[in-house]
C-alpha positions as CSV (number, residue, x, y, z in Angstrom):
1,X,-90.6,-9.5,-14.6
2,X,-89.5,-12.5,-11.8
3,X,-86.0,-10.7,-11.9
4,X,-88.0,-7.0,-11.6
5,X,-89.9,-8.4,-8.5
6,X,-86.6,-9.8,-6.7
7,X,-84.7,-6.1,-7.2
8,X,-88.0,-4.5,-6.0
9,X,-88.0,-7.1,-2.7
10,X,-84.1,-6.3,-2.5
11,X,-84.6,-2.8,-2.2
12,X,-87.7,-2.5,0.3
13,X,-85.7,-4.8,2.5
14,X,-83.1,-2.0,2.7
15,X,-85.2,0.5,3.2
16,X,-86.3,-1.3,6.0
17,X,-83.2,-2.5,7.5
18,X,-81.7,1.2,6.7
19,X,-82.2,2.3,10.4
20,X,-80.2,5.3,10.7
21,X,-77.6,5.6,13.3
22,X,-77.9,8.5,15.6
23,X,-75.6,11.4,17.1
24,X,-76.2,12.3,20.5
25,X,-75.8,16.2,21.2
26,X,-77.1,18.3,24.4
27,X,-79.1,21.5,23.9
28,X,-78.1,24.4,26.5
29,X,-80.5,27.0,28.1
30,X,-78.8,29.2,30.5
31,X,-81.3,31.5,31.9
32,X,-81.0,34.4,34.5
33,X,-81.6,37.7,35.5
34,X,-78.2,40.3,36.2
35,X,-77.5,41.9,39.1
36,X,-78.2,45.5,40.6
37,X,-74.5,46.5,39.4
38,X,-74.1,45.0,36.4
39,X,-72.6,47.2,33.5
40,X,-75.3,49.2,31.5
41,X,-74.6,47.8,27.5
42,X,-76.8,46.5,24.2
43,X,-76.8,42.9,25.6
44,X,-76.6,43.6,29.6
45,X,-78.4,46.3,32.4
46,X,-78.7,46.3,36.0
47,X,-81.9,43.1,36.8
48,X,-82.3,42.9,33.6
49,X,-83.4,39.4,31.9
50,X,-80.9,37.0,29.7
51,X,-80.9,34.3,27.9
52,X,-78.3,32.3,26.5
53,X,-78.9,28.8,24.2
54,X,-76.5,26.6,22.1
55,X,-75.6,23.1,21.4
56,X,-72.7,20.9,21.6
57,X,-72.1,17.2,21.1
58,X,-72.5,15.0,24.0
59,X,-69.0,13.5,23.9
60,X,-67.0,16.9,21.8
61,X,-63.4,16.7,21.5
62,X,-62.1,19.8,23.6
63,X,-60.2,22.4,22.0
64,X,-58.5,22.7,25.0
65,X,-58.3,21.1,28.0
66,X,-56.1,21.2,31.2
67,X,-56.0,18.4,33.7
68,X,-54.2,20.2,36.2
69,X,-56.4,23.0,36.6
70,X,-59.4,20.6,35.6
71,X,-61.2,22.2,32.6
72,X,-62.0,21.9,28.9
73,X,-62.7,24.2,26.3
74,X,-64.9,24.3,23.0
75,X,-64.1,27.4,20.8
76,X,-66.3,29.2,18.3
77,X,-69.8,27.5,19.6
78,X,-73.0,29.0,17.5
79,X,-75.1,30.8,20.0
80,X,-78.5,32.9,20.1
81,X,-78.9,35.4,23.0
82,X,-81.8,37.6,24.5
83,X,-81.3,40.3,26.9
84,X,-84.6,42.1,28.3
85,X,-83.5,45.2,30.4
86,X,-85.5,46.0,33.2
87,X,-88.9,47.8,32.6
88,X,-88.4,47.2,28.6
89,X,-91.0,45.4,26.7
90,X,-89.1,43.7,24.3
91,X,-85.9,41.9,24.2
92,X,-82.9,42.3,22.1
93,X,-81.6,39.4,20.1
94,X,-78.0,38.3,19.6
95,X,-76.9,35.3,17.1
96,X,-73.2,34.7,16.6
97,X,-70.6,32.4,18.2
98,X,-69.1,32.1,21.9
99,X,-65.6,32.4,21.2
100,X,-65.1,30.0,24.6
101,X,-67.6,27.7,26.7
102,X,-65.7,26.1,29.0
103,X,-66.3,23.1,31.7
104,X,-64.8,23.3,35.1
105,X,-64.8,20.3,37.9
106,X,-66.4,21.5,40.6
107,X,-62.7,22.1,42.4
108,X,-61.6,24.6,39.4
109,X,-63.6,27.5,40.9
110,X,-66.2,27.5,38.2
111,X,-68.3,25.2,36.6
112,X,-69.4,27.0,33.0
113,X,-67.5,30.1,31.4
114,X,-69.1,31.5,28.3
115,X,-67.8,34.3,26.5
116,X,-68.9,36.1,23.2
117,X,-67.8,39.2,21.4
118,X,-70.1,41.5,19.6
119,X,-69.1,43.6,17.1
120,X,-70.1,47.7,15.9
121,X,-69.4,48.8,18.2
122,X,-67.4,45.4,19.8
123,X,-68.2,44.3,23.6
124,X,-67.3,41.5,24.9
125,X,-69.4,40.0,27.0
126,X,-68.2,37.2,30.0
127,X,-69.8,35.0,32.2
128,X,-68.3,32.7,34.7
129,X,-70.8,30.3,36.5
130,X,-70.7,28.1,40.0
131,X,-73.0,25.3,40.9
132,X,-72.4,21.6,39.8
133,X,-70.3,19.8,37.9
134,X,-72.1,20.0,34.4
135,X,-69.7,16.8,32.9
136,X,-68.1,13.2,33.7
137,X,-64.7,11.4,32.6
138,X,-61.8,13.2,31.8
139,X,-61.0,16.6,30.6
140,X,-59.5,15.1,27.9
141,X,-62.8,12.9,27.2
142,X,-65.9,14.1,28.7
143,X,-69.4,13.7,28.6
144,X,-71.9,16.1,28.9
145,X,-74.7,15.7,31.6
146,X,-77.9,16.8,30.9
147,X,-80.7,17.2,33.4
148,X,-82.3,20.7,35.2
149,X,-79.2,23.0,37.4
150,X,-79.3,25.5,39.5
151,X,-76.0,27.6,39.0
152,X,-76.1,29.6,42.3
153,X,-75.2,32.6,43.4
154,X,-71.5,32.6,42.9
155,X,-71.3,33.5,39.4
156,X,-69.5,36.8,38.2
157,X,-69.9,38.9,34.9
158,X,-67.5,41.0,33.0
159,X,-68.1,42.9,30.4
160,X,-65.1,44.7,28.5
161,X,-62.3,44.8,30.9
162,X,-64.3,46.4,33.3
163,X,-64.6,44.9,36.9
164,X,-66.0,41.5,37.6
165,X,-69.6,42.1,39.2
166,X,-72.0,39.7,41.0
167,X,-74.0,38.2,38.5
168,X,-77.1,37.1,40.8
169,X,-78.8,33.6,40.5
170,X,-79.3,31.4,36.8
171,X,-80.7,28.4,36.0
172,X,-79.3,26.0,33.3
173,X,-81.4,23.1,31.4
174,X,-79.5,20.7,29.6
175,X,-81.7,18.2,27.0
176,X,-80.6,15.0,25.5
177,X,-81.2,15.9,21.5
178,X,-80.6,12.9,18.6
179,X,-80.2,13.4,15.1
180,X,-79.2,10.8,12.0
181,X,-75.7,11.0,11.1
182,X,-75.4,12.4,7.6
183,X,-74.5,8.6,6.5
184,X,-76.9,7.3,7.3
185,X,-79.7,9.8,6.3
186,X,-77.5,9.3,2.4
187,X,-77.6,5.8,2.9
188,X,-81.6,6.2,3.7
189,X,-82.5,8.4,0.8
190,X,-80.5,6.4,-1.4
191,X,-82.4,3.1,-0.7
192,X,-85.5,4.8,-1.0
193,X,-85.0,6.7,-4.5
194,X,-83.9,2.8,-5.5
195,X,-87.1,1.5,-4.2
196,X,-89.1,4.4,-5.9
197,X,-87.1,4.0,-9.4
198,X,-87.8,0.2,-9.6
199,X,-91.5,1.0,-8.8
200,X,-91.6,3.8,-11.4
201,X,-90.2,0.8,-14.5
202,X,-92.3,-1.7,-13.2
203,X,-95.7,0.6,-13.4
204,X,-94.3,1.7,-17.3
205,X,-93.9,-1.9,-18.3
206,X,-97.5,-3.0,-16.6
């Protein structure tokens, strides 16, 4: 029973001491409305409202990234999208990947591309925004900012190969978001089915 009571100390203390260690990532909300010449298309209309949210880690490893030019790339980012066209009282709903977000320095003539491709029939859908540097360090190595930006009135919108249209004022909101690492969430539940086990044989023995 002594030797019982010691494992059952044992494993409460690491349950305790079984903080878990956390993984910073930023949630994006990009959020505007298109301008009078914008393209007429499932996901886009002429001052209609959009929406467009995904996630990335704080520090991600580029897929790409060009020092000379001063921009990164992720590829294949999970997205969800809303367009509301003008006068409509419902939105459409998009969930699939970007197949490009990309970070510019504020000298690389834009600050935030995203691009996504739908499919049946496919568009593909482009935005290129201007405003401030969304990023810090290297292209190699960044780090995400987070905070409330406004992403001005310089961005343009594509959608197919058509021509690049004014894309009218957005607004982008970028929150700080941490969740346990999956080892340390293991190493969590692991201490605690210990703890529950001992306290199962100890109640059958009473």
């Amino acid at each position: 029973m002594q030797r019982l009571n010691v494992l059952l100390g044992l494993s409460l203390f690491a349950v305790l001491s079984a903080s878990p260690a956390f993984a910073d990532s930023v949630q994006y909300t990009i959020s505007g409305t298109f301008g009078p010449t914008i393209d007429s298309a499932p996901l886009s209309g002429p001052n209609g409202a959009y929406s467009i949210a995904f996630s990335l880690p704080q520090t991600p490893t580029p897929n790409y990234s060009d020092s000379a030019a001063g921009d990164f790339a992720l590829y294949n980012v999970p997205i969800n999208y809303s367009f509301q066209c003008d006068g409509c009282s419902t939105a459409t709903l998009f969930g699939g990947t970007a197949d490009v977000v990309d970070f510019g320095m504020t000298n690389s003539g834009s600050t935030l591309v995203v691009e996504f491709l739908t499919s049946g029939p496919d568009h593909d859908y482009y935005w290129q925004f201007a405003g401030d540097q969304l990023f810090s360090g290297t292209v190699e190595q960044p780090t995400l900012g987070t905070g409330s930006f406004n992403l001005g009135n310089g961005g343009i919108f594509e959608l197919d190969n058509g021509d690049f249209t004014g894309l009218g004022n957005a607004t982008l909101s970028a929150q700080l978001v941490s969740t346990p690492e999956p080892s340390s969430l293991a190493l969590l539940l692991a201490a605690m089915g210990t703890l529950g086990l001992l306290a199962y044989f100890r109640t059958s023995r009473a």
